[in-house]
N, C-alpha and C positions, 0 to 999 in steps of 0.2 A: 034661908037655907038651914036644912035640921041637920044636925051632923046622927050621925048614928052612934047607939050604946057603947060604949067605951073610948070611942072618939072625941079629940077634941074639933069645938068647930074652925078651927085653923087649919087642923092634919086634914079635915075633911076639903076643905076649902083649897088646900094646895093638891088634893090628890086629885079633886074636880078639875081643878084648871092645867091640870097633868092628865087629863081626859080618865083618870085612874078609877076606879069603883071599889068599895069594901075589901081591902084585900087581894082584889083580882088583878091586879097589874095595869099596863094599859089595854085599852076598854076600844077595840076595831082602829088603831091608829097600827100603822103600815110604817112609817118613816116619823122621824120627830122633827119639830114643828120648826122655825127660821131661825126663831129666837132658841128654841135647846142648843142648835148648831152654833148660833151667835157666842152662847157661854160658854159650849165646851171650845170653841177658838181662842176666847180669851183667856181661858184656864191653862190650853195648848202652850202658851208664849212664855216666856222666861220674860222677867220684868225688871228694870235698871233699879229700882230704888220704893221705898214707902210712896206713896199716891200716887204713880203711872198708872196702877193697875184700874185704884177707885175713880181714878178721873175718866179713863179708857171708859167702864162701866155707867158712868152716870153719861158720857159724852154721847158714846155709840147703841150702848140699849137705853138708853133714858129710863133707868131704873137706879133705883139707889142699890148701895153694896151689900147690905142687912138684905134685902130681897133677891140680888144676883147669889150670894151665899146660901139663902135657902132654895131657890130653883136649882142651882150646881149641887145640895144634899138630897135632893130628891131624882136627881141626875144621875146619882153616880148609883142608883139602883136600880135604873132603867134599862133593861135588857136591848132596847132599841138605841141609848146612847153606847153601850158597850159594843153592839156591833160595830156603830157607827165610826166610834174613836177608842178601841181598844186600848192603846197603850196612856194614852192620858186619860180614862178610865178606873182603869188598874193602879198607875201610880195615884191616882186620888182616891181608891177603895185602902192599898197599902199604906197610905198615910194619917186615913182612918181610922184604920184597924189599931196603928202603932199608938195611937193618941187614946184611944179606946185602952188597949191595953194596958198601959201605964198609968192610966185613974184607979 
């Protein structure tokens, strides 16, 4: 896969499998996929302690946490997940932003 001029082939690669194209957002997808749902549920939850969360993540999406963190950054600018789950959305765009802004 060629990633396109300015891009890297990583950003190309995760905007692919986020059905995403050059900038154009998502690409004829209607609704987001079992798995977007799957991580904004787990994001959704308040978590007891350090590793409930990563274990939850490797247990129920058979994915490691470094890859559930980057589907959930690429999530939280999906206009289909913000319909979806508004409010846990927003508090993960505002927690963004505040981390963003104090670099």
């Amino acid at each position: 896969m060629t990633a396109p001029e300015g891009t890297s082939r990583e950003e190309h690669e995760q905007r692919a499998e986020h059905g995403e194209h050059e900038g154009h957002g998502p690409a004829g997808r209607s609704e987001l996929t079992e798995r977007d749902r799957a991580v904004l549920a787990v994001e959704r939850r308040s978590w007891p302690g350090p590793g409930a969360k990563e274990r939850v993540i490797r247990e129920r999406l058979g994915i490691s946490p470094t890859r559930y963190y980057q589907l959930l950054g690429a999530l939280i600018d999906d206009p289909l997940a913000l319909a979806h789950d508004p409010v846990t959305v927003n508090r993960l765009r505002r927690i963004r932003d505040a981390r963003r802004a104090r670099r």
